[in-house]
C-alpha atoms as an extended CHARMM CRD file, in Angstrom:
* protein
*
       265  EXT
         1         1  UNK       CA              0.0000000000        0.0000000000        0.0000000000  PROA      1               0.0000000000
         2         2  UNK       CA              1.1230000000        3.4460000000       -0.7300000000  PROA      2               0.0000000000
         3         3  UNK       CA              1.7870000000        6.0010000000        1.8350000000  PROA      3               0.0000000000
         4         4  UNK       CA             -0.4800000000        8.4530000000        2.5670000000  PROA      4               0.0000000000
         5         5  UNK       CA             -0.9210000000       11.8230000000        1.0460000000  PROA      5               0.0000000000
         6         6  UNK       CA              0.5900000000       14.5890000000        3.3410000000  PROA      6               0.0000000000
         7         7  UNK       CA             -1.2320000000       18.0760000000        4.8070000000  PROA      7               0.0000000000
         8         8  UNK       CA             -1.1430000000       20.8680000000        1.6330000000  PROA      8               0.0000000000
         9         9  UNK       CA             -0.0960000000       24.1880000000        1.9090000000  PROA      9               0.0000000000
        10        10  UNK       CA             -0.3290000000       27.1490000000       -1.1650000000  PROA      10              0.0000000000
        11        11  UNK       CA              2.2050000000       29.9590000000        0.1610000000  PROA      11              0.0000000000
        12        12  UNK       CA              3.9870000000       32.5290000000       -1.5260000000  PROA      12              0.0000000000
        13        13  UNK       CA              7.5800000000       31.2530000000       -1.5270000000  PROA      13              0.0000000000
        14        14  UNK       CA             10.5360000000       33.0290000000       -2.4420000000  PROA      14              0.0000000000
        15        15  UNK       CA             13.4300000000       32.7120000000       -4.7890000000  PROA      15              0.0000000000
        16        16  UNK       CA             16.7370000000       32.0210000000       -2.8700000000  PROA      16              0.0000000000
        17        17  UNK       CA             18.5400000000       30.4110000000       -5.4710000000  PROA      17              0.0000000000
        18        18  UNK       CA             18.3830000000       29.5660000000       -9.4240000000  PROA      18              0.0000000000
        19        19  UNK       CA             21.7000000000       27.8200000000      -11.2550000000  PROA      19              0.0000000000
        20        20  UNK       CA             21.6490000000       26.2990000000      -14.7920000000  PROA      20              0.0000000000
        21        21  UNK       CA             22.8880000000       22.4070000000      -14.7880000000  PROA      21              0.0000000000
        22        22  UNK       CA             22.4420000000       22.2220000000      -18.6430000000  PROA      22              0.0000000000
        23        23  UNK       CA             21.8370000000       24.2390000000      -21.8930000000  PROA      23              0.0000000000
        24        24  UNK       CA             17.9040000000       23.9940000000      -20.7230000000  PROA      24              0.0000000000
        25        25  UNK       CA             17.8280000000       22.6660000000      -17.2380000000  PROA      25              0.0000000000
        26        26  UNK       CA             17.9840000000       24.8100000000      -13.7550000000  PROA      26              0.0000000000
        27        27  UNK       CA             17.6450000000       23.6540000000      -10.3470000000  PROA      27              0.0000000000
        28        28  UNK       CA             15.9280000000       26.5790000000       -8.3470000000  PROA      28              0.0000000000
        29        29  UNK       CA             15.5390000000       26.6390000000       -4.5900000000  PROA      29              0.0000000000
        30        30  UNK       CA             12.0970000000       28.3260000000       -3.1270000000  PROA      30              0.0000000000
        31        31  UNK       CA             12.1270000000       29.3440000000        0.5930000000  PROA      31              0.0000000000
        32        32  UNK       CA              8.6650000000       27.5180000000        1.9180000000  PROA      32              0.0000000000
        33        33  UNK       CA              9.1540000000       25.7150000000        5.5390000000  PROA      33              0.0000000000
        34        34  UNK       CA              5.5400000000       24.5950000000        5.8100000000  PROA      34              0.0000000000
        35        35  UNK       CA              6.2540000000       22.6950000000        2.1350000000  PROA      35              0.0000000000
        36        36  UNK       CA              9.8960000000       21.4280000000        3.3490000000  PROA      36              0.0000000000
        37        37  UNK       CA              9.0180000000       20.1520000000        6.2430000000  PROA      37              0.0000000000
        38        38  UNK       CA              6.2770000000       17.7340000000        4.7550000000  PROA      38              0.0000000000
        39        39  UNK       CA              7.6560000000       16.5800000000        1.6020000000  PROA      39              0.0000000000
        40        40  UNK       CA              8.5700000000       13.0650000000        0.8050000000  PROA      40              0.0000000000
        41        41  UNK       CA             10.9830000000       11.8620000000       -2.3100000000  PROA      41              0.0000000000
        42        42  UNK       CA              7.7640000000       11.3740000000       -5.3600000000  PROA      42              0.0000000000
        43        43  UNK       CA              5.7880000000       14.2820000000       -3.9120000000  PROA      43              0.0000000000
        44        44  UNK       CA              5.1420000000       17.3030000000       -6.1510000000  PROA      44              0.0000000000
        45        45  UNK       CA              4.2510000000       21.1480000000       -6.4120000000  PROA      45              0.0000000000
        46        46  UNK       CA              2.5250000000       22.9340000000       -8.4120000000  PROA      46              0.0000000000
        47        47  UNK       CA              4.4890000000       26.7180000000       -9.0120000000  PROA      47              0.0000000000
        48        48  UNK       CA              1.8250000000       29.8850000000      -10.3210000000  PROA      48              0.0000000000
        49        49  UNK       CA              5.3070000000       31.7510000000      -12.1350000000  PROA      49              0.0000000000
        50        50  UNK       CA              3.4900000000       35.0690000000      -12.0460000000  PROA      50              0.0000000000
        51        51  UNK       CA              0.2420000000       37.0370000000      -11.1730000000  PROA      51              0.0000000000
        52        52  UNK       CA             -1.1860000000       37.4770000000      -14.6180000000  PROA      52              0.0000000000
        53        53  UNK       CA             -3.5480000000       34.8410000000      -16.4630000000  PROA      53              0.0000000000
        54        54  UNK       CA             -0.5300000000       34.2510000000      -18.9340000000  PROA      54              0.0000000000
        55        55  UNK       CA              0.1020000000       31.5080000000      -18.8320000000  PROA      55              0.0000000000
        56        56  UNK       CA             -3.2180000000       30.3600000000      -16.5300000000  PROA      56              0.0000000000
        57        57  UNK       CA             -2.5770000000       27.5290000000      -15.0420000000  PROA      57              0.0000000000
        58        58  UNK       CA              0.3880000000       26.1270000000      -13.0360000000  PROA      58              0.0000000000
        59        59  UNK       CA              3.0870000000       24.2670000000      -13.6610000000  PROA      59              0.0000000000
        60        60  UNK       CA              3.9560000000       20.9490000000      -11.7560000000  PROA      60              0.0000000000
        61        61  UNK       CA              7.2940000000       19.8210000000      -11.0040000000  PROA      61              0.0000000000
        62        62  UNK       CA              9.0500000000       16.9520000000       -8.5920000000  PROA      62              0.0000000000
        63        63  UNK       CA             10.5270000000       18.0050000000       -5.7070000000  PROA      63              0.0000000000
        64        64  UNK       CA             13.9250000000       17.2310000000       -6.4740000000  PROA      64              0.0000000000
        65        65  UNK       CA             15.2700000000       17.9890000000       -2.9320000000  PROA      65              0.0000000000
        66        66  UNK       CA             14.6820000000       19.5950000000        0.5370000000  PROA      66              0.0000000000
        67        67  UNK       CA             17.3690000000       21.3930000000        2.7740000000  PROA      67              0.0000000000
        68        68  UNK       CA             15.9810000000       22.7760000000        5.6840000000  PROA      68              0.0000000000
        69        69  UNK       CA             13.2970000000       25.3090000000        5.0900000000  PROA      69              0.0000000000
        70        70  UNK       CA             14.1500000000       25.2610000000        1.3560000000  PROA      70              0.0000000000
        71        71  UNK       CA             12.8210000000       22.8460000000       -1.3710000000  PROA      71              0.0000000000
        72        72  UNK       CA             14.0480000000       22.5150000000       -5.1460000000  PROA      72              0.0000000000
        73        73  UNK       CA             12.8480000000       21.7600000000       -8.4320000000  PROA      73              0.0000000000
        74        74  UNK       CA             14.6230000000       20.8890000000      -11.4290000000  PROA      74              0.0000000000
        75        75  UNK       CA             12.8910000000       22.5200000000      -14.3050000000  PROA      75              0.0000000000
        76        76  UNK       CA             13.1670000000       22.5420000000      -18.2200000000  PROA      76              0.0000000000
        77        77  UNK       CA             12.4260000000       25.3450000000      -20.1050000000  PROA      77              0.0000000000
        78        78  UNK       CA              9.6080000000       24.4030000000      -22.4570000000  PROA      78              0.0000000000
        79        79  UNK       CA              7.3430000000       26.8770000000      -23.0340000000  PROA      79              0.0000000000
        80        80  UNK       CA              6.3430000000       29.8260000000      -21.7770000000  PROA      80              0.0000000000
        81        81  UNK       CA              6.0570000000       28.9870000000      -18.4550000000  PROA      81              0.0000000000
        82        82  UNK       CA              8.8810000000       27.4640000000      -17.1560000000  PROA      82              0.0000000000
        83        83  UNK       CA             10.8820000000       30.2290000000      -19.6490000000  PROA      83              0.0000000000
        84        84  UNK       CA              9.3530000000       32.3780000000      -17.0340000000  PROA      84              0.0000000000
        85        85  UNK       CA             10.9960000000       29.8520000000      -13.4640000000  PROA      85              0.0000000000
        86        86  UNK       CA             14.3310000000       29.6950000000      -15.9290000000  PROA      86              0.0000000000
        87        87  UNK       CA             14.5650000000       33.2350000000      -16.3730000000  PROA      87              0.0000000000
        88        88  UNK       CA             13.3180000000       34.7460000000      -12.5380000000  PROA      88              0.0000000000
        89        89  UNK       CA             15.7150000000       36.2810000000      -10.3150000000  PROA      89              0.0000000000
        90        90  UNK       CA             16.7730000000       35.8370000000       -6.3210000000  PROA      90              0.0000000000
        91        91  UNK       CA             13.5590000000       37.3590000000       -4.2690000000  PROA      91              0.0000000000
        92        92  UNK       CA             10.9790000000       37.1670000000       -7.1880000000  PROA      92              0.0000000000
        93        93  UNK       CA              8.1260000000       35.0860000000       -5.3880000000  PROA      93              0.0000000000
        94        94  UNK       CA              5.5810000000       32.8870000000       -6.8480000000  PROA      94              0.0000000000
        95        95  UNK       CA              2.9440000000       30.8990000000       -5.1740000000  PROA      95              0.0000000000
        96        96  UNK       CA              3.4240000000       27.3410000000       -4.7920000000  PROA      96              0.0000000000
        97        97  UNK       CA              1.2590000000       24.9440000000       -4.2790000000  PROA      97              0.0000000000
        98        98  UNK       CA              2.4620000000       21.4590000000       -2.3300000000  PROA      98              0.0000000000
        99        99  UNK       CA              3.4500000000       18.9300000000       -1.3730000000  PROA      99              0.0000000000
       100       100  UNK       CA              1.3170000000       17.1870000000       -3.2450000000  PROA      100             0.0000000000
       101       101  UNK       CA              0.1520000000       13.6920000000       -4.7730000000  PROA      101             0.0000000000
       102       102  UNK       CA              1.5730000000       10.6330000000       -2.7630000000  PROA      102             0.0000000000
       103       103  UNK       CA              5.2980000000        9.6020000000       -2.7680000000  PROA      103             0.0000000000
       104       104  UNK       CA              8.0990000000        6.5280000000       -3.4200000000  PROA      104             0.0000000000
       105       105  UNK       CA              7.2230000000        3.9440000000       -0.7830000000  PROA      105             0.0000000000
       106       106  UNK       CA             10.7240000000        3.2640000000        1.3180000000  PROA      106             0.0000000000
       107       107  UNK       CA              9.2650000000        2.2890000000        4.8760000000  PROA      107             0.0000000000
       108       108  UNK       CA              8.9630000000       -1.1960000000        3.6230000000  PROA      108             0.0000000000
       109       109  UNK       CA             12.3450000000       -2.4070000000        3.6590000000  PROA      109             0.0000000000
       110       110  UNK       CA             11.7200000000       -5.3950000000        1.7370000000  PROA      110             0.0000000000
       111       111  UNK       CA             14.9070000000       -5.2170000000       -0.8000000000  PROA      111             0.0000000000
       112       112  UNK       CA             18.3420000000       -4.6490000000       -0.1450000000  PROA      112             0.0000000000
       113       113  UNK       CA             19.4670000000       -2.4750000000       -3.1090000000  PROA      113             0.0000000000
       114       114  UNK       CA             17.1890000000        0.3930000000       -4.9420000000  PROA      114             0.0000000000
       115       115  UNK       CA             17.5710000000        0.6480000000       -8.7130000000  PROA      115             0.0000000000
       116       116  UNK       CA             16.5820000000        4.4830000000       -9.4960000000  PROA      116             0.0000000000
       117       117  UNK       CA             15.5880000000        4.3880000000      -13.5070000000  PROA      117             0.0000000000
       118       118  UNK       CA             15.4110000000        7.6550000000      -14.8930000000  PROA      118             0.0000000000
       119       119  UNK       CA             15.3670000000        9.1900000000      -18.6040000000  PROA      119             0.0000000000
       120       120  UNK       CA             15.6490000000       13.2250000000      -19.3390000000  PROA      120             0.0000000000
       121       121  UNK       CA             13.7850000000       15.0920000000      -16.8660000000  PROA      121             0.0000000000
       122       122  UNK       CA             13.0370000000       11.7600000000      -15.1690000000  PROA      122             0.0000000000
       123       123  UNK       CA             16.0270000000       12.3380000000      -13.0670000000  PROA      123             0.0000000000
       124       124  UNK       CA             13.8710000000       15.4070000000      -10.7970000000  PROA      124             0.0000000000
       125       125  UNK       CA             12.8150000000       13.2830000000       -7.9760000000  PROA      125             0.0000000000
       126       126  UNK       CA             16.2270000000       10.8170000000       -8.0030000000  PROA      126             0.0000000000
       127       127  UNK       CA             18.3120000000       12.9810000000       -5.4330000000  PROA      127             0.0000000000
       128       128  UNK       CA             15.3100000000       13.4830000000       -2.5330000000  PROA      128             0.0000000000
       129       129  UNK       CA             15.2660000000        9.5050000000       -2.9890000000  PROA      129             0.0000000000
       130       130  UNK       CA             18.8920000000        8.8900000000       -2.9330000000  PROA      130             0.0000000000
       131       131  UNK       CA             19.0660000000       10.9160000000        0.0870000000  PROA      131             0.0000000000
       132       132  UNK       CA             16.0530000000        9.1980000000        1.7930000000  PROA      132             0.0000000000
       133       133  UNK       CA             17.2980000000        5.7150000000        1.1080000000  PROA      133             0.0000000000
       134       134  UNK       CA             20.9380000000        6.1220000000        2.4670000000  PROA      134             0.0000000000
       135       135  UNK       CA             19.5250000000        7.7070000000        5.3080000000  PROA      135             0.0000000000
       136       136  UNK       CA             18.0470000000        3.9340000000        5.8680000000  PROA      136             0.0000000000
       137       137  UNK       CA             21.1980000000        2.6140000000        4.7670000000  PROA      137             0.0000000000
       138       138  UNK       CA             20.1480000000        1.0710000000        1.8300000000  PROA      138             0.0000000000
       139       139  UNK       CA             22.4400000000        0.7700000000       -1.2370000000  PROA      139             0.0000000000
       140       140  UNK       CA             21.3420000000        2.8320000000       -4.5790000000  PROA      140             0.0000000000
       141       141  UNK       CA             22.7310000000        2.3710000000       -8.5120000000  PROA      141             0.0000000000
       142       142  UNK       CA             21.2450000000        4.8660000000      -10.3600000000  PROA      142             0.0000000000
       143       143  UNK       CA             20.3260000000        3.6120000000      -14.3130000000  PROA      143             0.0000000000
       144       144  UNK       CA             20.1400000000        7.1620000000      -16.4320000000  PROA      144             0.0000000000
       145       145  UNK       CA             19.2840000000        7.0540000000      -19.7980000000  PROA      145             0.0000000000
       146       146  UNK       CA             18.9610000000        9.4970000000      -22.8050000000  PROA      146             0.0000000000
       147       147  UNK       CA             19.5040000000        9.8580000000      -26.8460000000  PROA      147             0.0000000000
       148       148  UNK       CA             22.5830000000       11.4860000000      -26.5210000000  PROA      148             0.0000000000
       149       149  UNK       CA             25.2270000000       12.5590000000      -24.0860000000  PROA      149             0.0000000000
       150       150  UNK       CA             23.6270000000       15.8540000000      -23.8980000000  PROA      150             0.0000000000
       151       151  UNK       CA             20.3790000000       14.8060000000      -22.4690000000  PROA      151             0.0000000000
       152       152  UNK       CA             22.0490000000       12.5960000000      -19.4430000000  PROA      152             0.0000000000
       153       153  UNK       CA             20.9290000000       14.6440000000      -15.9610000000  PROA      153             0.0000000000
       154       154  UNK       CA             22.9150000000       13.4940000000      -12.9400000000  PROA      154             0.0000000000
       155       155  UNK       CA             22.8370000000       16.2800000000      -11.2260000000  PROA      155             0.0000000000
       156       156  UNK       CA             24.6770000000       15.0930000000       -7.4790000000  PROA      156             0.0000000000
       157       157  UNK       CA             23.9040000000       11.6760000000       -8.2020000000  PROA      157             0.0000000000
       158       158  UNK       CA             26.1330000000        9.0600000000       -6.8720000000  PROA      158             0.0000000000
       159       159  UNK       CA             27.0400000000        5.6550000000       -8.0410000000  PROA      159             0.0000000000
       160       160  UNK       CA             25.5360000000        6.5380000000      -12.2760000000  PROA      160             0.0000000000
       161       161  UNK       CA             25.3400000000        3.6030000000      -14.8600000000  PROA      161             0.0000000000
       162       162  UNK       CA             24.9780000000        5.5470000000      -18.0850000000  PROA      162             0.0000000000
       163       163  UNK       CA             23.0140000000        4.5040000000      -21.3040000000  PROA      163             0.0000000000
       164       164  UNK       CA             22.6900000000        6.4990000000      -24.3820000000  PROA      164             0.0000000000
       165       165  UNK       CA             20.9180000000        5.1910000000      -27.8320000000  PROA      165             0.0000000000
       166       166  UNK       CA             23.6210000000        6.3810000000      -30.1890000000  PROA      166             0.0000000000
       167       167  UNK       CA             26.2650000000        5.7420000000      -27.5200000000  PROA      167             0.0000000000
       168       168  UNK       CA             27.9480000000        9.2120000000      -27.3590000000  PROA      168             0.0000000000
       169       169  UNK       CA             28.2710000000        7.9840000000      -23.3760000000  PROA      169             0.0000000000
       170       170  UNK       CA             28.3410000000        5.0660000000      -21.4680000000  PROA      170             0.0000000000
       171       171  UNK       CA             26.1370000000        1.4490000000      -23.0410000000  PROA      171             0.0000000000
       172       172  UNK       CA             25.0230000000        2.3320000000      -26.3210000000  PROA      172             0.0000000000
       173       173  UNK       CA             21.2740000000        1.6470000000      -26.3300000000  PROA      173             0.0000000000
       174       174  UNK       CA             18.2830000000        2.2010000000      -23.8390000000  PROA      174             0.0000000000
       175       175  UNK       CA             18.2440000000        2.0960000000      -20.0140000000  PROA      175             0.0000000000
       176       176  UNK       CA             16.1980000000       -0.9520000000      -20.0490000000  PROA      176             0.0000000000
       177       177  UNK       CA             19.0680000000       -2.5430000000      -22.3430000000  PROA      177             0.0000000000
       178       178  UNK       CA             21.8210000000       -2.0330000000      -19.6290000000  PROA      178             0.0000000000
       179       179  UNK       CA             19.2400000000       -3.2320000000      -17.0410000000  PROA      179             0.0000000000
       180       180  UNK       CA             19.1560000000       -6.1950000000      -18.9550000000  PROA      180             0.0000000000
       181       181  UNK       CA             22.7320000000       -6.3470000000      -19.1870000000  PROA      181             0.0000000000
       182       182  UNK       CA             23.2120000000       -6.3120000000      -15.5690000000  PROA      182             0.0000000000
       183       183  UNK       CA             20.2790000000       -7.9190000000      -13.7430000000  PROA      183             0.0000000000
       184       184  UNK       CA             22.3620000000      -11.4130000000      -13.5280000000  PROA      184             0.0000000000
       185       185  UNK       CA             25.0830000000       -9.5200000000      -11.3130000000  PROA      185             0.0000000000
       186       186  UNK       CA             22.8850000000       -7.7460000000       -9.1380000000  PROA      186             0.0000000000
       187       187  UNK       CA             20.2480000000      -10.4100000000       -8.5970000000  PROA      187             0.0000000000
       188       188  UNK       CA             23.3630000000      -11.7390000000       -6.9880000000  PROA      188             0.0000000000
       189       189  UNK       CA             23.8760000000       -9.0400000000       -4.3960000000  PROA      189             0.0000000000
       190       190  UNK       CA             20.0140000000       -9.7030000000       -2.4600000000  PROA      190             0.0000000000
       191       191  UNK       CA             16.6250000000       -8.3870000000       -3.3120000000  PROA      191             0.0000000000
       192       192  UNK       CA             15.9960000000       -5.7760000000       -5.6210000000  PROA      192             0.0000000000
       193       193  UNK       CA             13.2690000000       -2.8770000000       -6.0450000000  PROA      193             0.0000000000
       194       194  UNK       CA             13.0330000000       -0.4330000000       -8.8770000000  PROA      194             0.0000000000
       195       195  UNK       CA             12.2550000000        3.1500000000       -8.5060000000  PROA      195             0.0000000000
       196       196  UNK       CA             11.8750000000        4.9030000000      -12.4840000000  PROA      196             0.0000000000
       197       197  UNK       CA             10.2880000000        8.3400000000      -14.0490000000  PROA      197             0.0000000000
       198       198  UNK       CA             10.4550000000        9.0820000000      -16.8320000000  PROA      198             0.0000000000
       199       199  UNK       CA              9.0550000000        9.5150000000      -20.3640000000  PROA      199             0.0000000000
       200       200  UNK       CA              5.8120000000        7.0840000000      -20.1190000000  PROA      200             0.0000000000
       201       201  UNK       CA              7.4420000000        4.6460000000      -22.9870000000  PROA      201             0.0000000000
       202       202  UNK       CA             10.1410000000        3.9820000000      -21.1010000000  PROA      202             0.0000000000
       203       203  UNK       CA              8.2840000000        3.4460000000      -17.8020000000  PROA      203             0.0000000000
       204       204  UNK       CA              6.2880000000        1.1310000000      -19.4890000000  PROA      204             0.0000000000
       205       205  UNK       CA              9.3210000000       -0.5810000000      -20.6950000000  PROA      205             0.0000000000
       206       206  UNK       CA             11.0150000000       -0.6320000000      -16.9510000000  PROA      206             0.0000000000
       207       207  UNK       CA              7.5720000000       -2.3690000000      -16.1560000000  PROA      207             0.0000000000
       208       208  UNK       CA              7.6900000000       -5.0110000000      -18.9030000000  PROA      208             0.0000000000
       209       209  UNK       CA             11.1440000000       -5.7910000000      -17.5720000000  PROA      209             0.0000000000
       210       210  UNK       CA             10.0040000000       -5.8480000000      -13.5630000000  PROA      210             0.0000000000
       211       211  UNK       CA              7.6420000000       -8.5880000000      -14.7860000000  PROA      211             0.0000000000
       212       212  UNK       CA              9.5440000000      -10.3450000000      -16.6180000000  PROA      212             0.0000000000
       213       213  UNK       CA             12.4540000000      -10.7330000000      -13.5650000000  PROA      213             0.0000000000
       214       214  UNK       CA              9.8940000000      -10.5990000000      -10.6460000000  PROA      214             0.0000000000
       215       215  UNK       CA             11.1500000000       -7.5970000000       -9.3420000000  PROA      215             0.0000000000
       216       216  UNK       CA              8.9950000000       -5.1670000000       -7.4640000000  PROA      216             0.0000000000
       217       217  UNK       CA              8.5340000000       -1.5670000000       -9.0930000000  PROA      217             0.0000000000
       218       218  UNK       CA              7.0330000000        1.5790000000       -8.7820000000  PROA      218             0.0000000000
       219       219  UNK       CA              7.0220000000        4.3350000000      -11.4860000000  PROA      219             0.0000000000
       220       220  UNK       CA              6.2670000000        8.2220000000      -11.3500000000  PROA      220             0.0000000000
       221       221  UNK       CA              4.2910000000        9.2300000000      -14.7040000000  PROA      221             0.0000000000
       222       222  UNK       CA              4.2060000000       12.3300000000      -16.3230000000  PROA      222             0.0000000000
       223       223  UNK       CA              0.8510000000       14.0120000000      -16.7800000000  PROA      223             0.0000000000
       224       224  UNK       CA             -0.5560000000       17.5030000000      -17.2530000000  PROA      224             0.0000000000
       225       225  UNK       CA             -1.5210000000       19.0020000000      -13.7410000000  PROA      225             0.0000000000
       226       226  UNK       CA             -3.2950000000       22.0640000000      -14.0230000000  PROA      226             0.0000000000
       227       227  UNK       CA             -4.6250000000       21.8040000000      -10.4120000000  PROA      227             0.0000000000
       228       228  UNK       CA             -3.3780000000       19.0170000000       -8.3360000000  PROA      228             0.0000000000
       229       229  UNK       CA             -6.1250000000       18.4800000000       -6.1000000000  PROA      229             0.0000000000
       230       230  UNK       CA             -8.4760000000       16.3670000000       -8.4070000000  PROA      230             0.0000000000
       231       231  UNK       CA            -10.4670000000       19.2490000000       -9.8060000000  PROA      231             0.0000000000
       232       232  UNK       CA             -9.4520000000       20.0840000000      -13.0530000000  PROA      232             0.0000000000
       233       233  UNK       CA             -9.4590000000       16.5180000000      -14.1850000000  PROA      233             0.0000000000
       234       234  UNK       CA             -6.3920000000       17.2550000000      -16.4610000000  PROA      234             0.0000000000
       235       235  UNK       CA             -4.4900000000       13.9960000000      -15.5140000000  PROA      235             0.0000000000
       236       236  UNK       CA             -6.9220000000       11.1070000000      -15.8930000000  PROA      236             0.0000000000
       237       237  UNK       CA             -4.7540000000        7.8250000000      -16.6790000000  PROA      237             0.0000000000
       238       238  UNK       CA             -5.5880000000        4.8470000000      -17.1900000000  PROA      238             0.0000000000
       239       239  UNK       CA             -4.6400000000        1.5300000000      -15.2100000000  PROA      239             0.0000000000
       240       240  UNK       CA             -5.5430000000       -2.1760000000      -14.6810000000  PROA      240             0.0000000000
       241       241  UNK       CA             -7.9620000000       -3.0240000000      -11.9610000000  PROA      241             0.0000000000
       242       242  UNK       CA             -6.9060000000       -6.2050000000       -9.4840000000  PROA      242             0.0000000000
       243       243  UNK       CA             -9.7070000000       -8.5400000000      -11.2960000000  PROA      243             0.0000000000
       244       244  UNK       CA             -8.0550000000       -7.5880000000      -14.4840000000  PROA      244             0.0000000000
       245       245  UNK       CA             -9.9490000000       -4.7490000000      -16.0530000000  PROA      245             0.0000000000
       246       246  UNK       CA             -9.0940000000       -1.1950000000      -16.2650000000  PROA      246             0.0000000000
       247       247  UNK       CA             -9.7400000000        2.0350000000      -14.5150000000  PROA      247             0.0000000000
       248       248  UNK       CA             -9.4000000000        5.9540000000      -14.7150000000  PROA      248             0.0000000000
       249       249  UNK       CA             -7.2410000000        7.3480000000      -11.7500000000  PROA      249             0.0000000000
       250       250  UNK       CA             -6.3550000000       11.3080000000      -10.9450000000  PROA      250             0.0000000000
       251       251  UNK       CA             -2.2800000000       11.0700000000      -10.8410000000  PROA      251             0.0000000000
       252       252  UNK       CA             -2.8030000000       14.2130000000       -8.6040000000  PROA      252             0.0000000000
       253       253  UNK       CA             -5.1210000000       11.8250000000       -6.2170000000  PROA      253             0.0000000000
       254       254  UNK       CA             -3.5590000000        8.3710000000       -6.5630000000  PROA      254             0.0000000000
       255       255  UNK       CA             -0.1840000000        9.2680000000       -8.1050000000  PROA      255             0.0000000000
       256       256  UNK       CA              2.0580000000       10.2570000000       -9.8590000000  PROA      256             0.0000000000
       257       257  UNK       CA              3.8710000000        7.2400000000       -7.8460000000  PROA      257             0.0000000000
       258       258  UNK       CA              1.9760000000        4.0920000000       -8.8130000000  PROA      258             0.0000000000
       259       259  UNK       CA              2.5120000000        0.2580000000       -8.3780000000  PROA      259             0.0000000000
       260       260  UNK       CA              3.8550000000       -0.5150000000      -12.1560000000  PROA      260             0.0000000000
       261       261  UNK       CA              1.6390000000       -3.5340000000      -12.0000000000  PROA      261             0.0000000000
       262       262  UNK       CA             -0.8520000000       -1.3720000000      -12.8880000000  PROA      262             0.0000000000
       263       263  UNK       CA              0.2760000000       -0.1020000000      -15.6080000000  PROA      263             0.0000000000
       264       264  UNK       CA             -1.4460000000       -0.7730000000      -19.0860000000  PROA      264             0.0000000000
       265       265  UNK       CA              0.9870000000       -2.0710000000      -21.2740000000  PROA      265             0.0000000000
């Protein structure tokens, strides 16, 4: 069962800090203590980046990690939106909206190592989990994956196994490939859980391999989350039901972590 969702706040939060990891990527720190001090690794906010009605609706984004009073986000500029987080200064303040949605279940401690599979952006909530797990001294190989070179984030990961299709860095093919490759030698090494987000084709893929090896999973999807609180109804998914059929969820509600059982592939 998935841990439960945590208290909400929406507060104005300020800018402390903004610093580019990539050609499109920033990490930006907001100053919100009632948000910090309830997060868990999976949860998300949802950031108004100004006072007009361009653009209208907020923008969600993992929290990527908490320091104190302080949370981050990794963001990529997009559109409009996030051109306006990217491009905001020390002090502006927005209104944020969080924690929200449920989070990566690690009270269980039913495995002995933690695979974190990530592609592109995937990589937001990897560091709050890192952190989390070897807090409860559990052992972490993060599995990154992108086209190139140039879309690898590892931003203060530790312990990286890289895979790139054209293989400009690291394996040469996808993240599910060098899982493949390397499931014999850490089967070895105790029981195994896998953490991913990412694009939705390769979650589905990092679910398709879970089954095949028995290996429990549970996957962060992507969605458009105009409210995140279940009103909107912007991020209906679909997913299997226990007797075998299929269902409509709110991510918002009942995600974005869910059990990749249930995932329709």
């Amino acid at each position: 069962m998935m841990p439960e969702i945590v208290p909400i706040a929406d507060i104005p939060a300020a800018i402390t800090s903004s610093r580019k990891i990539s050609r499109d990527v920033s990490i930006i720190t907001f100053e919100c203590p009632e948000i910090a001090a309830a997060a868990r690794p999976g949860n998300f906010v949802n950031i108004k980046v100004n006072a007009s009605t361009q653009p209208l609706l907020r923008r969600p984004f993992s929290i990527h990690n908490v320091e104190g009073s302080t949370i981050d986000i990794m963001a990529k500029t997009v559109g409009c939106g996030t051109a306006i987080l990217a491009d905001s200064a020390c002090g502006d303040t927005m209104q944020v909206l969080g924690p929200l949605g449920n989070c990566f279940n690690t009270s269980e401690c039913t495995f002995d190592t933690a695979l974190l599979v990530s592609g592109g952006i995937g990589t937001a909530p990897m560091f709050f989990l890192e952190k989390k797990l070897t807090e409860q001294k559990t052992a972490c190989i993060n599995f990154i994956g992108g086209r190139t070179s140039e879309d690898l984030l590892r931003y203060k990961l530790s312990n990286c196994r890289i895979a790139t299709d054209d293989g400009s860095e690291g394996f040469r093919g996808t993240v599910v490939d060098l899982l493949e490759n390397n499931i014999g030698q850490m089967k070895e090494n105790g029981r195994l859980k896998v953490f991913a987000c990412g694009p939705n084709p390769m979650l589905k893929a990092v679910a398709a391999f879970c089954r095949k090896h028995n290996i429990p999973c549970e996957v962060s999807l992507e969605s458009v989350m105009g409210c995140g609180i279940g009103i909107c109804y912007g991020c209906s998914v679909e997913v299997t039901t226990p007797e075998g059929g299929t269902e409509s969820i709110l991510l918002c509600r009942e995600g974005p972590v869910i059990d990749a059982d249930r995932l329709v592939l």
